[in-house]
N, C-alpha and C positions, 0 to 999 in steps of 0.2 A: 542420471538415473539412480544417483545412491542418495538418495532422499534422507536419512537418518546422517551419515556421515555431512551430507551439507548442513542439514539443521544442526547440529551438533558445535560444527563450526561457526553459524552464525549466531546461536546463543550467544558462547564464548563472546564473542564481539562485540554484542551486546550489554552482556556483563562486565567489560571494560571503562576503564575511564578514561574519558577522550581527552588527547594531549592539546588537540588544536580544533579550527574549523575542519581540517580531510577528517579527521577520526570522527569530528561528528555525523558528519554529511557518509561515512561508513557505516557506523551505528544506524542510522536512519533504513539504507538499504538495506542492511541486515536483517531488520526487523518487517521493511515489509516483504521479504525474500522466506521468514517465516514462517508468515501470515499466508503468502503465495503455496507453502507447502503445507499448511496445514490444509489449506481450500482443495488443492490437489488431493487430498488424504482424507479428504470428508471430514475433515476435524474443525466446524466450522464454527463451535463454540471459540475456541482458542484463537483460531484467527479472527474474530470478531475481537476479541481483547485486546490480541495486537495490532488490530488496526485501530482501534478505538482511542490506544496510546500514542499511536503516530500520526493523526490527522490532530489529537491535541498537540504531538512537536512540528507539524508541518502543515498547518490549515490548507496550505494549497496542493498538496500532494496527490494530484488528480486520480493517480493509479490508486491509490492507497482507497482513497473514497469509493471509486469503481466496484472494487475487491471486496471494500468491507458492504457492499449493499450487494452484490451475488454472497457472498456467507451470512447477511440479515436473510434475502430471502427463503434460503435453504433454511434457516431457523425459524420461517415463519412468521417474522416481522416485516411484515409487506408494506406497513407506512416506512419505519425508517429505513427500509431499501430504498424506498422510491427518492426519500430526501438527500439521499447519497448519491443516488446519480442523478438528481436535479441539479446537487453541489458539485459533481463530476463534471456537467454539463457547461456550469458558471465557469468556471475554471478553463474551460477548452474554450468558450467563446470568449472567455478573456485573452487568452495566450496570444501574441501578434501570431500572424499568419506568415509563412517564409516555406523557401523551395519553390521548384519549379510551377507550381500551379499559381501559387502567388505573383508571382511577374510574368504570368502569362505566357509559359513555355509549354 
Protein backbone atom coordinates (compact mmCIF):
# COMPACT_ATOMS: atom_id res chain seq x y z
CA UNK A 1 0.00 0.00 0.00
CA UNK A 2 2.92 2.64 0.02
CA UNK A 3 2.59 3.22 -3.65
CA UNK A 4 5.21 6.27 -3.76
CA UNK A 5 7.84 4.71 -1.37
CA UNK A 6 7.67 1.49 -3.83
CA UNK A 7 7.84 3.59 -6.99
CA UNK A 8 10.57 5.56 -5.77
CA UNK A 9 12.44 2.41 -5.18
CA UNK A 10 12.04 0.98 -8.33
CA UNK A 11 13.08 4.02 -10.34
CA UNK A 12 16.30 4.01 -8.47
CA UNK A 13 16.70 0.42 -9.99
CA UNK A 14 15.97 1.53 -12.97
CA UNK A 15 18.32 4.05 -13.08
CA UNK A 16 21.13 1.68 -12.38
CA UNK A 17 23.55 0.07 -14.33
CA UNK A 18 23.18 -3.66 -14.42
CA UNK A 19 26.30 -5.63 -13.31
CA UNK A 20 24.98 -8.88 -14.91
CA UNK A 21 22.12 -10.96 -16.49
CA UNK A 22 20.03 -10.89 -12.40
CA UNK A 23 20.42 -6.92 -12.55
CA UNK A 24 18.89 -7.02 -15.83
CA UNK A 25 16.08 -9.41 -15.57
CA UNK A 26 15.65 -6.71 -11.99
CA UNK A 27 15.50 -3.70 -14.13
CA UNK A 28 13.11 -5.16 -16.25
CA UNK A 29 10.61 -6.04 -13.22
CA UNK A 30 11.09 -2.82 -11.87
CA UNK A 31 9.89 -1.17 -14.73
CA UNK A 32 7.04 -2.99 -15.35
CA UNK A 33 6.07 -2.85 -11.35
CA UNK A 34 6.04 0.89 -12.39
CA UNK A 35 3.93 0.85 -15.13
CA UNK A 36 1.63 -1.46 -12.81
CA UNK A 37 1.51 1.52 -10.46
CA UNK A 38 1.11 4.13 -12.59
CA UNK A 39 -2.21 2.02 -14.11
CA UNK A 40 -3.15 1.62 -10.54
CA UNK A 41 -2.98 5.51 -10.03
CA UNK A 42 -4.64 6.35 -13.24
CA UNK A 43 -1.53 7.71 -14.54
CA UNK A 44 -1.83 5.86 -17.67
CA UNK A 45 0.04 8.29 -20.01
CA UNK A 46 3.15 7.27 -18.04
CA UNK A 47 2.70 3.75 -17.95
CA UNK A 48 1.92 3.60 -21.49
CA UNK A 49 5.68 4.81 -21.88
CA UNK A 50 7.01 2.46 -19.64
CA UNK A 51 5.50 -0.29 -21.11
CA UNK A 52 6.23 0.86 -24.55
CA UNK A 53 10.13 0.77 -23.39
CA UNK A 54 9.82 -2.73 -22.07
CA UNK A 55 7.90 -4.78 -24.64
CA UNK A 56 11.05 -2.96 -26.92
CA UNK A 57 13.47 -4.84 -24.05
CA UNK A 58 11.30 -7.86 -23.90
CA UNK A 59 9.15 -8.60 -26.97
CA UNK A 60 7.56 -11.41 -25.15
CA UNK A 61 6.74 -10.05 -22.01
CA UNK A 62 3.08 -11.10 -21.86
CA UNK A 63 2.17 -9.07 -18.75
CA UNK A 64 3.81 -6.15 -20.00
CA UNK A 65 1.61 -6.27 -23.42
CA UNK A 66 -1.59 -7.09 -21.32
CA UNK A 67 -1.05 -3.79 -19.08
CA UNK A 68 0.09 -1.54 -21.78
CA UNK A 69 -3.31 -2.31 -23.87
CA UNK A 70 -5.69 -1.82 -20.45
CA UNK A 71 -3.51 1.97 -20.09
CA UNK A 72 -4.07 2.25 -24.45
CA UNK A 73 -7.60 1.72 -23.79
CA UNK A 74 -8.14 4.25 -20.91
CA UNK A 75 -6.22 6.61 -23.24
CA UNK A 76 -8.51 5.93 -25.81
CA UNK A 77 -6.47 4.17 -28.35
CA UNK A 78 -8.76 1.27 -28.96
CA UNK A 79 -6.97 -0.13 -32.08
CA UNK A 80 -3.47 -0.32 -30.40
CA UNK A 81 -5.22 -1.87 -27.13
CA UNK A 82 -6.56 -4.36 -29.10
CA UNK A 83 -3.08 -5.33 -30.93
CA UNK A 84 -1.58 -5.63 -27.41
CA UNK A 85 -3.62 -8.28 -26.31
CA UNK A 86 -3.79 -9.94 -29.70
CA UNK A 87 0.13 -9.93 -28.91
CA UNK A 88 -0.65 -10.88 -25.23
CA UNK A 89 -2.75 -13.71 -26.66
CA UNK A 90 0.26 -15.01 -29.19
CA UNK A 91 2.37 -15.10 -26.38
CA UNK A 92 0.16 -17.46 -23.93
CA UNK A 93 -0.80 -19.72 -26.84
CA UNK A 94 2.74 -20.05 -27.49
CA UNK A 95 3.92 -20.68 -23.78
CA UNK A 96 4.07 -24.81 -23.36
CA UNK A 97 1.31 -25.79 -21.17
CA UNK A 98 2.41 -27.41 -17.69
CA UNK A 99 0.81 -28.17 -14.12
CA UNK A 100 -1.85 -30.08 -13.22
CA UNK A 101 -4.37 -29.59 -15.90
CA UNK A 102 -1.74 -30.32 -18.50
CA UNK A 103 -1.25 -34.13 -17.62
CA UNK A 104 -4.57 -34.54 -16.81
CA UNK A 105 -4.90 -34.20 -13.04
Amino acid sequence: GQHEEAYGIYKSVVRSAPKDRRDQDIQVDSLYQIAAIDVARGAYAEAEVALARLVQLVPDHGSAHYTRGQALLHLGRVDEAQREFEIHQQILDAAPVDGPMAIGQ
